[in-house]
C-alpha positions as CSV (number, residue, x, y, z in Angstrom):
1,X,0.0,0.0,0.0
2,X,1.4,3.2,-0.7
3,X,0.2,5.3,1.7
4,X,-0.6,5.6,5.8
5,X,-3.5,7.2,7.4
6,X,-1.0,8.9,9.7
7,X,1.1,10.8,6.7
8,X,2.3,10.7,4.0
9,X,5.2,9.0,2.6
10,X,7.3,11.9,0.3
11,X,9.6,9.2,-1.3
12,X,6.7,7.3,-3.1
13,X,4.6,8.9,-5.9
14,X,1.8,7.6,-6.8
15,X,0.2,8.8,-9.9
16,X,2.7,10.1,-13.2
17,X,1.7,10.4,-16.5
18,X,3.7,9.1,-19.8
19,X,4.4,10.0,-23.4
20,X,1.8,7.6,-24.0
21,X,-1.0,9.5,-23.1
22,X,-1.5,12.6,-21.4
23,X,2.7,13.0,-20.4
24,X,6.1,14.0,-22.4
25,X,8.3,11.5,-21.0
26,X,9.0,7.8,-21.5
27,X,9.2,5.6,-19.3
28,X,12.7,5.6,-18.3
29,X,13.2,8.9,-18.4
30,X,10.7,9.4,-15.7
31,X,12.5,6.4,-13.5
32,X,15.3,8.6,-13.9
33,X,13.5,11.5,-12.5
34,X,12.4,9.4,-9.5
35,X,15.9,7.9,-8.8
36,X,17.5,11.6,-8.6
37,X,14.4,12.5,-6.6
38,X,15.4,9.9,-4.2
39,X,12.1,8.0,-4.8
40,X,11.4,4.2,-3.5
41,X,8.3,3.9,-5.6
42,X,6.7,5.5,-8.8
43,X,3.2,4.5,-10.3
44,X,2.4,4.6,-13.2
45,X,-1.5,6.2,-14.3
46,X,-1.5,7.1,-17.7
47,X,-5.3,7.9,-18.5
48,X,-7.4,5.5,-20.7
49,X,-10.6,4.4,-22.5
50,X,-12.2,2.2,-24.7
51,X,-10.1,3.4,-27.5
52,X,-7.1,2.8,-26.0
53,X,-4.9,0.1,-27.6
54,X,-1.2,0.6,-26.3
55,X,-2.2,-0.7,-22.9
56,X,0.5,-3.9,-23.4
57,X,3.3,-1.9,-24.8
58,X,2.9,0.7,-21.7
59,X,2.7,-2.6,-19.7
60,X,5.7,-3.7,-21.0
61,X,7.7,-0.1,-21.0
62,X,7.1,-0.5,-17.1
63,X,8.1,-4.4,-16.9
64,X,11.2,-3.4,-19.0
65,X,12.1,-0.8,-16.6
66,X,11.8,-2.8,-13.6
67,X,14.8,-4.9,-14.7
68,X,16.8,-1.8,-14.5
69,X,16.5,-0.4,-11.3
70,X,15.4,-0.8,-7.3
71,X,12.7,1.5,-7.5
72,X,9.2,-0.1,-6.7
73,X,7.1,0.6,-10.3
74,X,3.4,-0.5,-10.3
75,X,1.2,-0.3,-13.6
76,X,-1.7,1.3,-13.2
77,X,-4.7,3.3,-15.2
78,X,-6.4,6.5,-15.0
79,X,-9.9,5.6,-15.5
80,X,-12.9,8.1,-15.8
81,X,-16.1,8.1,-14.3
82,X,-18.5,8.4,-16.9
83,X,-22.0,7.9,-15.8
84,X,-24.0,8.7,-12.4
85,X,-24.0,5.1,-11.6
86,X,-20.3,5.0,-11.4
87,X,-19.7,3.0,-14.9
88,X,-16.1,4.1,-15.9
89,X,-14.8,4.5,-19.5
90,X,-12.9,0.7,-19.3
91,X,-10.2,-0.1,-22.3
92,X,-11.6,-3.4,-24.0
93,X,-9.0,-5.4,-21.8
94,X,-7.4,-3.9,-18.4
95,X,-4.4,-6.7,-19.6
96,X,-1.2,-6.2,-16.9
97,X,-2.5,-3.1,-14.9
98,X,-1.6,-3.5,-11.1
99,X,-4.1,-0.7,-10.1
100,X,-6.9,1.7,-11.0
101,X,-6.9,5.0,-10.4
102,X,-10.2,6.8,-10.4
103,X,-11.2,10.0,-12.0
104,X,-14.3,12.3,-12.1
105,X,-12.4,15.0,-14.8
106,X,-16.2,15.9,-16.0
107,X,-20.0,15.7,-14.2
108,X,-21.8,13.1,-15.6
109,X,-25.6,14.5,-15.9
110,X,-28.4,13.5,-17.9
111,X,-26.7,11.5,-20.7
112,X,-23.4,14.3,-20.8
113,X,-20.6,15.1,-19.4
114,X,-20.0,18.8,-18.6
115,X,-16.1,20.0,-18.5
116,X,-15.3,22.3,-16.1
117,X,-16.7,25.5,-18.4
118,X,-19.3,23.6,-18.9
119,X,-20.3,23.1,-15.0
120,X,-19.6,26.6,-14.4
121,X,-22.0,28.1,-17.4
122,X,-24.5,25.5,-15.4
123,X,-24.0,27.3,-12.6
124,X,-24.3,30.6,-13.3
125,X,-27.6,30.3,-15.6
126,X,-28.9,28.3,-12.4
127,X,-29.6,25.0,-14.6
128,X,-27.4,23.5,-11.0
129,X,-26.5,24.4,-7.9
130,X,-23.2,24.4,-5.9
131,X,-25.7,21.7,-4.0
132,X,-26.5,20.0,-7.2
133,X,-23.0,19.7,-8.7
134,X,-21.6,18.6,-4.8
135,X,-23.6,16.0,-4.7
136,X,-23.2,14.0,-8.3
137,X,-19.7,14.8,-7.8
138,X,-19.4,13.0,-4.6
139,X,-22.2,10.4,-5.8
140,X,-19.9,9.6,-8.9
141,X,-17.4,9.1,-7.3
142,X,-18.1,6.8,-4.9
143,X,-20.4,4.5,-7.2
144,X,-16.7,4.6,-9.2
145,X,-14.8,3.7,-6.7
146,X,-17.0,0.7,-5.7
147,X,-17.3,-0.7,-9.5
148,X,-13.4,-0.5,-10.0
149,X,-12.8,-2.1,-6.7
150,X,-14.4,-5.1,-8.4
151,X,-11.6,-5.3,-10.4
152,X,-8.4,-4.0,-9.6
153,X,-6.9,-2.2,-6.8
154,X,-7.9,1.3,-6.7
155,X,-7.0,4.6,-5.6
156,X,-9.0,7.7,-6.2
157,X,-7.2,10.8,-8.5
158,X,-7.5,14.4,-7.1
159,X,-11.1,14.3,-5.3
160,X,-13.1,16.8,-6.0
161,X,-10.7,18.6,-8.3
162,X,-13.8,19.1,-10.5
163,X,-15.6,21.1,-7.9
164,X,-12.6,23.5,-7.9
165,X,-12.4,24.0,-11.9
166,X,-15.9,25.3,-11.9
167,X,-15.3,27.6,-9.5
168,X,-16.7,26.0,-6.2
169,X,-14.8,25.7,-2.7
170,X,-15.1,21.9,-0.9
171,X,-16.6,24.0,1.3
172,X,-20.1,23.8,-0.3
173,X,-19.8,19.8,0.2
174,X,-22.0,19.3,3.6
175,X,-21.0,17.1,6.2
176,X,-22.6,14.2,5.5
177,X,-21.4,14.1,1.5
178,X,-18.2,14.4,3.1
179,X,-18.6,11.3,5.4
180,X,-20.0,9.5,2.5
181,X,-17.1,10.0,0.3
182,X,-14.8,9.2,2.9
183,X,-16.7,6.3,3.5
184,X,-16.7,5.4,0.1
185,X,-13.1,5.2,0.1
186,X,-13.0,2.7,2.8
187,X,-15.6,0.3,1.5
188,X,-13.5,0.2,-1.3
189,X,-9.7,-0.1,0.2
190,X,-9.1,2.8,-2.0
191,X,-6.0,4.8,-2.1
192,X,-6.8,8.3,-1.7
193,X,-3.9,10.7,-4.2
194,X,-3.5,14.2,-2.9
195,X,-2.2,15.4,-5.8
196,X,0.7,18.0,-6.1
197,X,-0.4,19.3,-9.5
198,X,-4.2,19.7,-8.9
199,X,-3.7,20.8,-5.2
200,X,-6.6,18.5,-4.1
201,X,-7.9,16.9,-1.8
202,X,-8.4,20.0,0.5
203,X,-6.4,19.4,4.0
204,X,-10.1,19.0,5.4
205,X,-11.1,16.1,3.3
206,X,-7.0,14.4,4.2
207,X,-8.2,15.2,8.0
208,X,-11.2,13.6,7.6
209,X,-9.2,10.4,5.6
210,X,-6.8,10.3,8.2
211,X,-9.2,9.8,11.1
212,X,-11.1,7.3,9.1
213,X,-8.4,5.3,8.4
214,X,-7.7,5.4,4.5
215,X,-4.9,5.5,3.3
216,X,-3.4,8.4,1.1
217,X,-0.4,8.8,-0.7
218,X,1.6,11.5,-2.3
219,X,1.1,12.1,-6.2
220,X,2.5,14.1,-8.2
221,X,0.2,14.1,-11.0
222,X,3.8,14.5,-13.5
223,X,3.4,15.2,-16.9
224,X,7.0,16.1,-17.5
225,X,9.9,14.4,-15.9
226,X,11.0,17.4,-13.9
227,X,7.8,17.2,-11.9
228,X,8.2,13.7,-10.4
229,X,8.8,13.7,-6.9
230,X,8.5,17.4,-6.4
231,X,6.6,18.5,-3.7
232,X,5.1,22.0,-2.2
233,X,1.5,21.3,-1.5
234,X,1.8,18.1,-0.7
235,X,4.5,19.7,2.4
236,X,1.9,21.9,3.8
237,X,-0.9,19.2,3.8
């Protein structure tokens, strides 16, 4: 498990992104990054869908790697939530990946999924509420969590991230979402990322993890090499 309810270990990163998706970097270039970062583990979580068809060549970038140095890597997958119910975008075949890693990049409403602009246009012509959006959001998510957990190992990416796109402070998520989401993510032995790059979850939400028991884990969120193993938010939470 990479990650302990009572903090967070700062030489494992759990969530970088390659050249063969939404990063710059192969594969050993970014194991290079995490060796001079003084790293002990590096996951991959390069995002994919049913189109994808490089899953066993990523697969085997990683295995090939592993032969090369002591660093712990783990294959894993950025999947998103794509409907209320939780149903995630799967590739046809997850193949080698070690680990899930759920997202909720867009809110999944009435047969669409609204981007960030999209959410906050919502808003302001009062089609939804900060209520509304908080709790499909948090709804989402946990359904996700509880159909990947079916399958794979999971960890949840940059919770509620969405929320803060479109303009809304976690604050507007009441208690009891809250509690739900957090219980959520122990029903499903998820790992909870607080990601460097999106600055989520809020250090409320990580309290409320911490006390519950789930486990989090320091994530980057690297697109280019440079940003593996570098932490600022991540400190102060």
């Amino acid at each position: 498990m990479l990650g302990r309810a009572e903090g967070l270990d700062l030489r494992r990163d759990a969530h970088v992104h390659t050249g063969f998706a939404a990063g710059r970097d192969a594969v050993g270039v970014l194991v290079a990054a995490a060796d001079r970062a003084g790293l002990a583990a590096l996951t991959f979580a390069d995002q994919v869908g049913p189109g994808t068809a490089w899953l066993p060549a990523y697969a085997d970038s990683v295995r090939r790697a592993r032969q090369r140095t002591e660093i712990e890597l783990l294959i894993a997958a950025e999947i998103e939530v794509v409907q209320p119910d939780g149903w995630l975008a799967w590739p046809g075949d997850l193949g080698d990946v070690e680990a899930v890693s759920v997202a909720v990049s867009r809110l999944p409403v009435a047969g669409a999924l609204l981007g960030p602009r999209e959410v906050r246009a919502a808003l302001a012509s009062g089609r939804l509420s900060a209520a509304d959006v908080a709790e499909i959001v948090v709804g989402a998510t946990v359904r996700g969590l509880e159909r990947a957990a079916r399958y794979a190992p999971t960890q949840l990416a940059r919770p509620l991230s969405l929320l803060t796109q479109a303009g809304l402070d976690d604050a507007v998520v009441p208690a009891e979402l809250l509690a739900d989401l957090v219980a959520g993510c122990r029903e499903a032995n998820a790992l909870v990322e607080v990601s460097e790059a999106w600055r989520s979850p809020s250090p409320r939400l990580v309290r409320l993890l911490a006390e519950a028991g789930v486990p989090v884990a320091a994530a980057s969120d690297a697109r280019y090499a440079a940003e593996v193993g570098t932490w600022q938010y991540v400190r102060s939470i």
